[in-house]
N, C-alpha and C positions, 0 to 999 in steps of 0.2 A: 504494500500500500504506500505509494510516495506522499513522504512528507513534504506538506508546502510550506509549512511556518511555524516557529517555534518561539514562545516569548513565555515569561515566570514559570517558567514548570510547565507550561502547557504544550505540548504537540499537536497539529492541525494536518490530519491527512484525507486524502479522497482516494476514490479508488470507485473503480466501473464493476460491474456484474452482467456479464454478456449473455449469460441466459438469461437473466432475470432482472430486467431492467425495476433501477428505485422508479418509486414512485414520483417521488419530487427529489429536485436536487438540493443536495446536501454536502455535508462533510463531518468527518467523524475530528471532535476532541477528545486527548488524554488528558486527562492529571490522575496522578497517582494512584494507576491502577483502576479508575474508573472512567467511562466512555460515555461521550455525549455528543447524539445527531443534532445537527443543526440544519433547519433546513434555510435556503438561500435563494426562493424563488419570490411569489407574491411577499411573502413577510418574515422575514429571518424573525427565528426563532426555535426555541428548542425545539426538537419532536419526540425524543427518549434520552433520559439522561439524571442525575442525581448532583452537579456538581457541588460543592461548595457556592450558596450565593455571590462571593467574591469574584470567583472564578468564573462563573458562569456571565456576571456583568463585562469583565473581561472582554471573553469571547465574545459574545453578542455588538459589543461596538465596535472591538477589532473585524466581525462580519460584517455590522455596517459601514464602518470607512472602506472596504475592500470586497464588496458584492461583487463590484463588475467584472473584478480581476478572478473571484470566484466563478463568477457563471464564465468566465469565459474558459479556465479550467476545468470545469463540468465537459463542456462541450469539445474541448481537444481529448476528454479521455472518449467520452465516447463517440467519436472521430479514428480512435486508437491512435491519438498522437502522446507525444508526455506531455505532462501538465509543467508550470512552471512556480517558483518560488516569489510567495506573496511576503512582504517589508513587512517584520514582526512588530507588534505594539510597546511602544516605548514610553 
């Protein structure tokens, strides 16, 4: 699953499903062992996930400064092209 960005502990990666296309696009976070979809279409926001509220605010702004650069990711994986490395939140 390529990693696109990585900032306080968090890891941000996507990844395609060729039989089984998602539903909506997305992208999976880590922190510490726990995982959380974000979807990145009509309205960023969770869609499964548990993280620390911190973290979770986190993410969600780092998705909204950087949707576009997301969906355009989305669509080079399933393109089968690579995706590229989105400016981590600083």
């Amino acid at each position: 699953m390529p990693e696109i960005s990585r900032f306080f502990g968090i890891v941000i990666r996507m990844f395609a499903e060729f039989q089984s296309k998602h539903n909506r696009p997305h992208f999976h976070a880590y922190y510490q062992g726990l995982d959380n979809s974000v979807a990145i279409d009509d309205n960023i926001e969770i869609i499964v996930g548990d993280f620390p509220k911190r973290q979770e605010r986190l993410v969600l702004a780092w998705a909204e400064l950087h949707r576009e650069e997301l969906m355009d990711n989305w669509l080079l994986l399933y393109s089968g092209e690579r995706t590229f490395s989105i400016e981590p939140l600083k």
